[in-house]
C-alpha positions as CSV (number, residue, x, y, z in Angstrom):
1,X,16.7,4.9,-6.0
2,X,14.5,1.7,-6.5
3,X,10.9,1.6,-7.2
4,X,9.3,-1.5,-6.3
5,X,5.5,-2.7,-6.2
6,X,3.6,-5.4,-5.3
7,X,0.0,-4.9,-7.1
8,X,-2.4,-8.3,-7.8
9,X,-5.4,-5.7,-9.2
10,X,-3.0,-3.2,-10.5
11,X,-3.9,-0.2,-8.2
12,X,-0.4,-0.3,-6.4
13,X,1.2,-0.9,-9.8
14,X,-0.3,2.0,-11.6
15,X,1.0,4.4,-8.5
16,X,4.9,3.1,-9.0
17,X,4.6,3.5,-12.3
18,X,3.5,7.2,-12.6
19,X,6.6,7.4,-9.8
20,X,8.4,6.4,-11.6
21,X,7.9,8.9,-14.4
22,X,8.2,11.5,-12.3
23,X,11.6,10.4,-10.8
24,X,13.2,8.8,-13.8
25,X,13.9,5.8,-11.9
26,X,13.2,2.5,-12.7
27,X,9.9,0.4,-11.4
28,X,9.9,-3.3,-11.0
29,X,7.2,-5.9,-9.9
30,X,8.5,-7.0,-5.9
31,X,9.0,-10.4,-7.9
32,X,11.3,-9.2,-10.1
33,X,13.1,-6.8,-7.7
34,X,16.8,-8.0,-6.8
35,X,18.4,-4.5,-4.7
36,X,22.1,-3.9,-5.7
37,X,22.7,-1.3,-3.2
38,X,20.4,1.5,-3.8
39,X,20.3,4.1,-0.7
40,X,16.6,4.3,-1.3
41,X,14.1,2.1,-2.0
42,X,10.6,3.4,-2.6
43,X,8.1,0.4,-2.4
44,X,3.8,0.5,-3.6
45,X,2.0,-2.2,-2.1
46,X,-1.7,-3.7,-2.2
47,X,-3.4,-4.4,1.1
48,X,-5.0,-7.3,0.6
49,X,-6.8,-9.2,4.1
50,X,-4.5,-6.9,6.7
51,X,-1.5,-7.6,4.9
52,X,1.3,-5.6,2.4
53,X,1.8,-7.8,-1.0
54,X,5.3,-8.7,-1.4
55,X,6.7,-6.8,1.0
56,X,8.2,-9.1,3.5
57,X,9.8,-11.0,0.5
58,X,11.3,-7.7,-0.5
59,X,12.1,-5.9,2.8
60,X,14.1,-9.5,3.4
61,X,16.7,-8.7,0.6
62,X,17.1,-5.3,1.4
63,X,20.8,-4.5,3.3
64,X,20.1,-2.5,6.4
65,X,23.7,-1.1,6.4
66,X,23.2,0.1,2.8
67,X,19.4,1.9,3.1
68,X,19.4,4.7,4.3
69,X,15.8,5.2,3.5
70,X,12.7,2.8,2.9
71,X,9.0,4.3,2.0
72,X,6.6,2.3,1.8
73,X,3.1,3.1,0.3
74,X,0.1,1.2,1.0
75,X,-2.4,1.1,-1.3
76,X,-5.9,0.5,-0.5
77,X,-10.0,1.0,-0.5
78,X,-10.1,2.3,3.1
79,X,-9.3,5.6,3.4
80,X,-6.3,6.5,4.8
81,X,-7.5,9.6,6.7
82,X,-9.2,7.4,9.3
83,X,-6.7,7.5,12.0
84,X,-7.9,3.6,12.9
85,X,-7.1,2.5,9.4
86,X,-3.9,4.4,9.6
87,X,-2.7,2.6,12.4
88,X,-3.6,-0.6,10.9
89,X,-1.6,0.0,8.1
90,X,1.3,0.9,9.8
91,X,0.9,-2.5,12.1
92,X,1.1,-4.1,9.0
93,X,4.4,-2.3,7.3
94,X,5.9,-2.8,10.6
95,X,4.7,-6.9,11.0
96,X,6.1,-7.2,7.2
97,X,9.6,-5.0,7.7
98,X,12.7,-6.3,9.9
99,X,13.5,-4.5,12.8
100,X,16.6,-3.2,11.4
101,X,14.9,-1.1,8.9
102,X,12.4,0.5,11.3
103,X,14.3,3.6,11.8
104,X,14.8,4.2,8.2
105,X,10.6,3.5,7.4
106,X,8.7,5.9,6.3
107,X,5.0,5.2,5.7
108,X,1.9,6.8,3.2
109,X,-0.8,5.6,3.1
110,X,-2.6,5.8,-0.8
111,X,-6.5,5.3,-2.2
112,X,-6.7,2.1,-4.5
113,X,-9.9,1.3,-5.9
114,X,-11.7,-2.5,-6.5
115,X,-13.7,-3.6,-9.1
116,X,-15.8,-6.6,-7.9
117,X,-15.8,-8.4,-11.4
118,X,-11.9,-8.8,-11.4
119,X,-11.6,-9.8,-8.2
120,X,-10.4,-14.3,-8.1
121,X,-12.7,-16.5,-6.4
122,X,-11.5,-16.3,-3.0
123,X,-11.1,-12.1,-2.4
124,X,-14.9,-12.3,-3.7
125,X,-16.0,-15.1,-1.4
126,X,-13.9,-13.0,1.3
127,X,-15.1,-9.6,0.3
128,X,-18.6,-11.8,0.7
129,X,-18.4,-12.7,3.9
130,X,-17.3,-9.3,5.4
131,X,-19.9,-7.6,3.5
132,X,-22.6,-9.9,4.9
133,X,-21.0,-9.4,8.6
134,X,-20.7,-5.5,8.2
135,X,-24.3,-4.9,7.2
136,X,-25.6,-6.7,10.3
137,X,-23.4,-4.2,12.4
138,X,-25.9,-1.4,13.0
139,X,-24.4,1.6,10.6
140,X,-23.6,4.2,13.5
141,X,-21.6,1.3,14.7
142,X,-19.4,0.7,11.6
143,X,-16.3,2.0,10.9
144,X,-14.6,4.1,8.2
145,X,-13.3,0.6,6.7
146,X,-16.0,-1.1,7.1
147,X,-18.8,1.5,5.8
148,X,-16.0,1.2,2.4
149,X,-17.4,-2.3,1.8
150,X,-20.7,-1.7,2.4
151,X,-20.7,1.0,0.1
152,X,-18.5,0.0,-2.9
153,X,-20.1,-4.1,-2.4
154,X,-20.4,-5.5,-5.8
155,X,-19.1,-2.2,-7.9
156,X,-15.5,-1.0,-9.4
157,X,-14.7,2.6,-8.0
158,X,-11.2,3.7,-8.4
159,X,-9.8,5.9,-5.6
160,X,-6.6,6.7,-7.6
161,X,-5.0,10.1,-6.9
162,X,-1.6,10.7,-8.1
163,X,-1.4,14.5,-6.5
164,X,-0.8,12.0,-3.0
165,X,2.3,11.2,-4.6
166,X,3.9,14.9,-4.1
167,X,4.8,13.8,-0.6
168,X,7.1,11.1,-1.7
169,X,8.5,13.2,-3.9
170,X,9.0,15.8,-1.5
171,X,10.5,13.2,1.1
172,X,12.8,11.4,-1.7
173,X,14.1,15.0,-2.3
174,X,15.0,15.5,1.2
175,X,12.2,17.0,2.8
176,X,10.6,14.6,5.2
177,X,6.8,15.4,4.9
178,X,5.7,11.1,6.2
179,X,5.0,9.6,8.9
């Protein structure tokens, strides 16, 4: 098994790496991450404006006829029990995965966190602008995501939870408990 992540804020990084000390096996940076023929490859990645970091460039190098299982965690501020955000996330693992490894994807979908002051100049000016847009939407109008930024605007909250990671273990040890 192969643990990969792709973390810019270190949310999605922090995930692999407790993982990976509860599997033993080893967790490399997507950048990093050459697969040699592992059956599974387990991959943590940052959503960042709609998209996965990193994981088109890895899901590229991955051998269809060698995986026989590809889970991919998203990690984010939205929750993931919003079945809208779910479905967004899973658009974006799809968009980001070849077509030849859509049988054998599994998605979760994991809390982040975001701290405003270590975010670069261009997620802030992003995270700006929707924040400005969102609180002109009339609140009983907003979404799940969308109430996130309104609420967290301009703070660091960490939505870490490692108990989520018991149903990767449970599905890397055979018992398929993903979407």
């Amino acid at each position: 098994m192969l643990i990969v992540y792709g973390s810019k804020y270190g949310y999605a990084k922090r995930y692999a790496e407790e993982f990976s000390r509860r599997t033993g096996a080893k967790a490399v940076s997507y950048k990093e991450a050459r697969p040699a023929g592992e059956q599974t490859v387990v991959y943590f990645g940052g959503v960042y404006a709609g998209g996965v970091k990193g994981l088109a460039r890895t899901a590229k190098r991955l051998d269809a006829d060698k995986i026989s299982l590809l889970i991919v965690a998203t990690v984010g501020v939205s929750d993931p029990a919003d079945e809208k955000n779910a479905q967004n996330l899973r658009r974006a693992v799809l968009a980001a995965v070849p077509a030849a490894l859509h049988g054998k994807l599994r998605t979760v979908h994991l809390r982040g966190g975001i701290d405003y002051a270590k975010l670069s100049a261009p997620h802030r000016f992003l995270m700006k602008l929707m924040y400005s847009a969102e609180k002109r939407t009339p609140p009983e109008k907003r979404t799940a995501e969308s109430r996130a930024i309104v609420e967290t605007y301009g703070k660091a909250v960490d939505f870490t939870d490692f108990t989520a990671l018991d149903a990767l273990s449970a599905c890397v040890g055979g018992e398929n408990m993903l979407n």
